[in-house]
N, C-alpha and C positions, 0 to 999 in steps of 0.2 A: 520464416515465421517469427514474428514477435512477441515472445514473452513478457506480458505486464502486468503490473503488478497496481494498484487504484487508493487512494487514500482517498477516505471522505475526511473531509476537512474544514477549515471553518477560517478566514481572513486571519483576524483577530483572535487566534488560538493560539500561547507560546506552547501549547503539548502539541501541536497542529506540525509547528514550523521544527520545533524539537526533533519529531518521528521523522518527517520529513529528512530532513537536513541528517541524521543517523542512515536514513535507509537510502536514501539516493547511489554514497559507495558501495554499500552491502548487496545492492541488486545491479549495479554495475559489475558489480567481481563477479556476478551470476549470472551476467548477460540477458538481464531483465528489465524491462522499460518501467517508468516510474509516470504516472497518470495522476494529476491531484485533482478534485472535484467539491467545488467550494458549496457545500450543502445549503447557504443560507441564497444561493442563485436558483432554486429549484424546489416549490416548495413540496413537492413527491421526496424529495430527496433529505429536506429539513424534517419534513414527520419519523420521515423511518429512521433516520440516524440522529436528528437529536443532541442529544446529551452522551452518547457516544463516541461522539469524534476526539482524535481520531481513528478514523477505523481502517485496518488495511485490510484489502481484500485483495484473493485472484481468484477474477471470477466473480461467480456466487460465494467463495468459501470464504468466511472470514479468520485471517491468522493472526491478526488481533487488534487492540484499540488500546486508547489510552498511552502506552506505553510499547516500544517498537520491544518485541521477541525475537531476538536473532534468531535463536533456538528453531523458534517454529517456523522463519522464513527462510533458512539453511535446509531445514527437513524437508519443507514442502516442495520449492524450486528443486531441490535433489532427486525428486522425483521427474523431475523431466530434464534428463542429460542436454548438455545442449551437442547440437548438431554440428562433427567435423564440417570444416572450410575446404574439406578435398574433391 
């Protein structure tokens, strides 16, 4: 099973590329897939997020935007151990 984790995101965003490029390790040492989602290709996707990007999400839950939270993407992923290789 793959765990991933979704940034909405936006081309031409340096906070976009910033979050990104910080979380890529952080969810690799977690065994977490990294999904980026260019909001301004979708306009369902442009309404809702906006002026928010970017926003990381797993799931529906959002764990945050703007600015990457280790904190809360350590907490959350923490919650689902990953799965011995035995």
């Amino acid at each position: 099973m793959v765990r991933e984790l979704t940034v909405m995101s936006r081309e031409w965003c340096h906070l976009c590329h910033d979050l990104v490029e910080r979380l890529l390790p952080l969810a690799a040492e977690l065994g977490w897939a990294v999904r980026v989602l260019d909001v301004d290709a979708d306009p369902v996707l442009e309404a809702q997020w906006d002026e928010l990007v970017p926003v990381v999400l797993a799931g529906e839950t959002e764990l945050c935007h703007y600015h990457l939270d280790e904190a809360a993407i350590r907490a959350y992923c923490g919650r689902f151990p990953l799965e011995s290789a035995a």
